[in-house]
C-alpha positions in Angstrom: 0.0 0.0 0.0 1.3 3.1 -1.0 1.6 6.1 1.7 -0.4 9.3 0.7 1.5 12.5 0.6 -0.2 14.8 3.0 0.6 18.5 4.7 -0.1 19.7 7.9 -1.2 23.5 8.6 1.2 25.2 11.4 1.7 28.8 12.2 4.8 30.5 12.6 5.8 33.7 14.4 6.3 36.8 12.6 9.0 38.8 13.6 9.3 42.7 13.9 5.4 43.1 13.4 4.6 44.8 16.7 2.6 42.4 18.4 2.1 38.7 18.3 1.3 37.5 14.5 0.9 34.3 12.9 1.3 32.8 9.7 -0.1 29.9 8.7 2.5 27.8 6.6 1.6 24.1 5.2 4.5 21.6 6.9 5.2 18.0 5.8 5.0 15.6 9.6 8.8 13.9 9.8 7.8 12.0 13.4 7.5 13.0 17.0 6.0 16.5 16.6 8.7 17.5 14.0 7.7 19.6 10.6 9.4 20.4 7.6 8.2 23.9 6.4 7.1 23.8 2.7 6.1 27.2 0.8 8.0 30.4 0.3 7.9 33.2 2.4 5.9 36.2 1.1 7.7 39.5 0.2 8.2 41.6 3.0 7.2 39.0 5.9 10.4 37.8 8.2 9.4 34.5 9.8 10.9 32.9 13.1 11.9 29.8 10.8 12.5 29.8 7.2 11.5 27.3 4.2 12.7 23.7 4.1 13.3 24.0 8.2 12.3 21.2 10.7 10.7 22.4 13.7 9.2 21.3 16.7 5.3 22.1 17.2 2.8 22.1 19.8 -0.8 23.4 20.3 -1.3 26.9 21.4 -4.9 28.3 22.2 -5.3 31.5 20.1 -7.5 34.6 21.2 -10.8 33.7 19.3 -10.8 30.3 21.5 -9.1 28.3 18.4 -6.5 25.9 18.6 -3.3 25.2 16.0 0.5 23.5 15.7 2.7 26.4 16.2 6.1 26.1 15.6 8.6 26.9 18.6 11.9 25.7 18.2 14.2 24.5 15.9 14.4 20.9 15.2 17.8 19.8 14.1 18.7 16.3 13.2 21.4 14.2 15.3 24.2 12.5 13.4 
């Protein structure tokens, strides 16, 4: 059986906006909460993590009572 390709929404952290902002980023699962970001960054947005980076993720509770995978640390791989 073959194993379906399938993305995962996260948000990441916006830096130098201000206040707390989010973007929402679609992330392929590598195992124990780790993501690989896919996408490209838009003009003019600096994120907390960049393209093609693996990062841990856990649920955060955001102000309209909704919950999502944020990314919080780097995830890097051990030889």
């Amino acid at each position: 059986m073959q194993r379906v390709n399938v993305s995962t929404r996260i948000f990441i952290s916006l830096l130098n906006e201000g206040t707390d902002c989010w973007r929402p980023a679609n992330a392929k699962e590598r195992g124990e909460g780790v993501f690989e970001i896919l996408g490209i960054i838009p003009a003019g947005e600096e994120w907390q993590f960049a393209h093609g980076m693996r990062v841990r993720c856990r649920p955060k509770q955001f102000a309209d009572g909704s919950t999502a995978l944020v990314a919080y640390e780097s995830a890097v791989d051990q030889p």
